[in-house]
N, C-alpha and C positions, 0 to 999 in steps of 0.2 A: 770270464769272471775270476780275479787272482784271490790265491788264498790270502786271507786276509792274518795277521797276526795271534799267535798265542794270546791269551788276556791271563794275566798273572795280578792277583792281589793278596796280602797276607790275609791268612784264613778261610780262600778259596776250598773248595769243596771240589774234586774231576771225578768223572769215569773215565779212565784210559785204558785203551786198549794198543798192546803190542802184538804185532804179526811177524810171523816170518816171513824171511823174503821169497817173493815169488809163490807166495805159501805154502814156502816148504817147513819141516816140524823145524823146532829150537829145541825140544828134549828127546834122547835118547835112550835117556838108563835114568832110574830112579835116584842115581847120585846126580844127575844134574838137577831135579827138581829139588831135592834136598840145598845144592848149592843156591837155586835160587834163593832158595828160604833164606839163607845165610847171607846174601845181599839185602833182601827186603829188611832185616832184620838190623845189619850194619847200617844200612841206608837211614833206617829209623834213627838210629841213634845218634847218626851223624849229621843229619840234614832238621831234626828235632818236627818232620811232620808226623802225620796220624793214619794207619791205613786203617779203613773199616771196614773191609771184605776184599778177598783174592779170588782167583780162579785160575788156577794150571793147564792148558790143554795142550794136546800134539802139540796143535801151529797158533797158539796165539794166548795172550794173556790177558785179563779183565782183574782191573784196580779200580777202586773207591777209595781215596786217597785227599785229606784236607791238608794243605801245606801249612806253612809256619811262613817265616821272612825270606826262604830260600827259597828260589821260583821253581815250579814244575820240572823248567827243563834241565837244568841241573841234577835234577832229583831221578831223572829216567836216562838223563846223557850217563853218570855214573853207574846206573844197573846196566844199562844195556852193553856199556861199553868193555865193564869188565864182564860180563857174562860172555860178551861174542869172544874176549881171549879166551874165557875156559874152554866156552864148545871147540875153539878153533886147534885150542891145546889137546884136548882130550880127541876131536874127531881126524888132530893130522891136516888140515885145508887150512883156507885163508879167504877173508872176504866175509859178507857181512852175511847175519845171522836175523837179524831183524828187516823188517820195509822202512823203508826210508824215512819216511814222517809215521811217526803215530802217531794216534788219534786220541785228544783231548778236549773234551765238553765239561764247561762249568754247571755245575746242577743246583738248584736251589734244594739245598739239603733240608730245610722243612718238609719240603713238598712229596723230592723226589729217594730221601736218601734211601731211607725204610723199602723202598718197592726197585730202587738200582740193588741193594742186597740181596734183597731176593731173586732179583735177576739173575746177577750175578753167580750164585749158588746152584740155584738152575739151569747156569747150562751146561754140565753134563748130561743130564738129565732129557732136555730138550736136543742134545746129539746121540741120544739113544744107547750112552756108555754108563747110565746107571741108573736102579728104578726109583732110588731117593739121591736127596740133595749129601746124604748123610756118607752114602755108600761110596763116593766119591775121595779117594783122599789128598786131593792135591788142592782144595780149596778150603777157606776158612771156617768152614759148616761145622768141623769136629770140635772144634776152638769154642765155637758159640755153645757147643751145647754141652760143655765144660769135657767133653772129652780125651781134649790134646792140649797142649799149655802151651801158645804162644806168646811170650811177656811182650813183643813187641806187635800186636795185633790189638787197633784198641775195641773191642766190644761191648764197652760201657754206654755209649751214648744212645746205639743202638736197644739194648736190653732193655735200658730205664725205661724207653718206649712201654714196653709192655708190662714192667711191675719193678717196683724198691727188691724185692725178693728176688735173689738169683735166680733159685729152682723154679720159682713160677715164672721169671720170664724168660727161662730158657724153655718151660713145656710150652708158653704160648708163642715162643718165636716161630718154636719147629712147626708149631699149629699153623703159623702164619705162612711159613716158607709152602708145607705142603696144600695151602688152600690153591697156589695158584703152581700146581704141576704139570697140568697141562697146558701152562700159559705158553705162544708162541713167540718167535722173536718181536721184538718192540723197536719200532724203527726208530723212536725216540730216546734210546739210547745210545744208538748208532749215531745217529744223526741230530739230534738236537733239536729245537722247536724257533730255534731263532741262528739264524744264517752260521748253523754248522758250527758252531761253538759255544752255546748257551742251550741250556735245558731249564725251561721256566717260562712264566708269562710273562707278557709285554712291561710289566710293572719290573717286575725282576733285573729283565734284560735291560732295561732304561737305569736302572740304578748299579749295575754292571759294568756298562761301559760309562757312563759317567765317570765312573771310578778311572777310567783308560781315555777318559777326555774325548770319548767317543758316541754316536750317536746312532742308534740302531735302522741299517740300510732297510729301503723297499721289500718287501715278502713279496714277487713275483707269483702269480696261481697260473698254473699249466692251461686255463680258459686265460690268461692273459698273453701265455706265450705263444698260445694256440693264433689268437687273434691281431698278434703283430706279425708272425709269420706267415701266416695267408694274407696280411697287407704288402708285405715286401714281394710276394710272391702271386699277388695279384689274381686270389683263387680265393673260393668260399669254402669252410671251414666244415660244411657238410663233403666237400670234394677229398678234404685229407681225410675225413671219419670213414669216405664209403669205403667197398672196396675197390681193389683196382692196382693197376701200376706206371698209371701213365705219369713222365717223368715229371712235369710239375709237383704233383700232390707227393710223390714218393720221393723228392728230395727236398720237399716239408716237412715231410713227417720224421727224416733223418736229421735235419735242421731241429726238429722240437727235441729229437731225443739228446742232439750234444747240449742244447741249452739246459732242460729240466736234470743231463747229466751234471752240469757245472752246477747248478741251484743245489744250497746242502740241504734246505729243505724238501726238496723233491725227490721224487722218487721215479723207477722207469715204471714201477707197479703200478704208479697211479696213470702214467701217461698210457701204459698198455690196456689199460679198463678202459681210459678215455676215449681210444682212438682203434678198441676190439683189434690189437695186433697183439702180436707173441713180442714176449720182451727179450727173448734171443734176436727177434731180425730187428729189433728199434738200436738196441745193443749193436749189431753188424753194421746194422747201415749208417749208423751214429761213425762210427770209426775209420768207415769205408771214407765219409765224407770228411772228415778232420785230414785224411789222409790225399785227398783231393785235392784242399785247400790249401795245402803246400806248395803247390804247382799250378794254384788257380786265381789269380789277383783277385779275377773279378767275385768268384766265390769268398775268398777270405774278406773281403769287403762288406760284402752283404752279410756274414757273419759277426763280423766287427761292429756294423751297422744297430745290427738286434741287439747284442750283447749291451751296446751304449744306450738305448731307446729301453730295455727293461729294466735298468739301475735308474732311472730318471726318476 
């Protein structure tokens, strides 16, 4: 299943998230995260979009970010790019500093903005490096709660949510922020609710790619991929549940996990509930079998096979 295109519209709304590569960190020393700031901050000025919440960590960064007429990627090709010189400058090496693609989902900012901020905010929090959102200082929490003064951070749209009055919706933000502290990760902002680049309902996503002259593909459920892969594999679908390892069912069950791997909406969490295995060996044996296929026609075929039968 190929990744399908960025969707870019003026006035878009992302969560993005940048990694490092291999997952290794991007900051060092507190002067790099300070330079960050100094891009996000250039980048504002120069690209004329909106960021509405940050998040710093070791190895990865989390944006909420509405563009203007200048497309997304533009907008993250110029931070990352001059950011990998500095680290490169500063660390002495060469070679890249971020993962190759990062990850950008459209969010319906009605629905979703107010509760991706709080996410966002959250996760130190939730990586166990701070006991408030507040305590944190390399995200935009200090900002909101008029503590630190980013002119290029915009925190209006947000606030208004909760009150005309500064002071009062900066107490009910923070109110807001810490109702949900113990919240866990959310795969839906990882991952999106409609094929890995849209966060929102089916209304949303249809009005979306309209925009992109495009038409939102089949949602595939892991009981549907359950149920073509024990047809091509000519086994019942209680055989891949039980247990066991005899090679039909267990090179189904690696077969499900490359496909529900390629589906953005899927997840291995859910295929490991579904099929009572550990999501380390779905994971192993997913890899084991891509790796196979290299050197296997007739495998690669019957995988090509599924892939085309669940897009239909």
């Amino acid at each position: 299943m190929p990744r399908k295109p960025r969707i870019f519209y003026p006035g878009a709304f992302y969560h993005v998230i940048l990694r490092g590569n291999a997952g290794q960190n991007i900051f060092f020393a507190n002067q790099d995260q300070k330079y960050f700031f100094w891009l996000l901050k250039e980048g504002q000025e120069r690209f004329k979009h909106h960021i509405h919440a940050f998040c710093l960590m070791a190895n990865h960064v989390h944006l909420a970010i509405q563009i203007g007429d200048i497309p997304l990627s533009r907008v993250i090709q110029n931070l990352s790019q001059r950011y990998t010189s500095w680290i490169n400058r500063r660390q002495k090496r060469t070679g890249h500093v971020f993962q190759g693609r990062y990850k950008a989902i459209v969010i319906d900012a009605d629905t979703y903005l107010l509760e991706l901020v709080r996410y966002i905010h959250l996760n130190p929090v939730r990586a166990g490096i701070a006991k408030r959102a507040e305590d944190y200082p390399w995200t935009s929490m200090r900002a909101y709660l008029g503590k630190e003064r980013l002119p290029w951070l915009n925190t209006d749209w947000v606030l208004a949510q909760f009150s005309n009055r500064k002071s009062k919706a900066r107490k009910r933000f923070r109110e807001f922020i810490h109702k949900a502290i113990d919240e866990g990760r959310r795969e839906e902002f990882h991952k999106g609710t409609i094929e890995g680049r849209i966060l929102g309902d089916d209304a949303f996503a249809e009005e979306v790619l309209a925009l992109k002259g495009e038409k939102a593909g089949p949602r595939v459920t892991i009981d549907e991929i359950l149920v073509r892969v024990c047809d091509q594999y000519g086994i019942h679908p209680q055989d891949v549940i039980a247990a066991g390892k005899q090679h039909g069912p267990s090179e189904a069950r690696a077969m499900m996990s490359c496909l529900v791997r390629e589906a953005p909406h899927l997840s291995l969490t859910e295929l490991s509930r579904r099929l009572n295995r550990e999501i380390s060996s779905l994971s192993k044996a997913s890899r084991r079998l891509v790796d196979k296929s290299k050197f296997n026609a007739q495998l690669a075929s019957k995988m090509t096979q599924l892939r085309t039968d669940l897009v239909k």
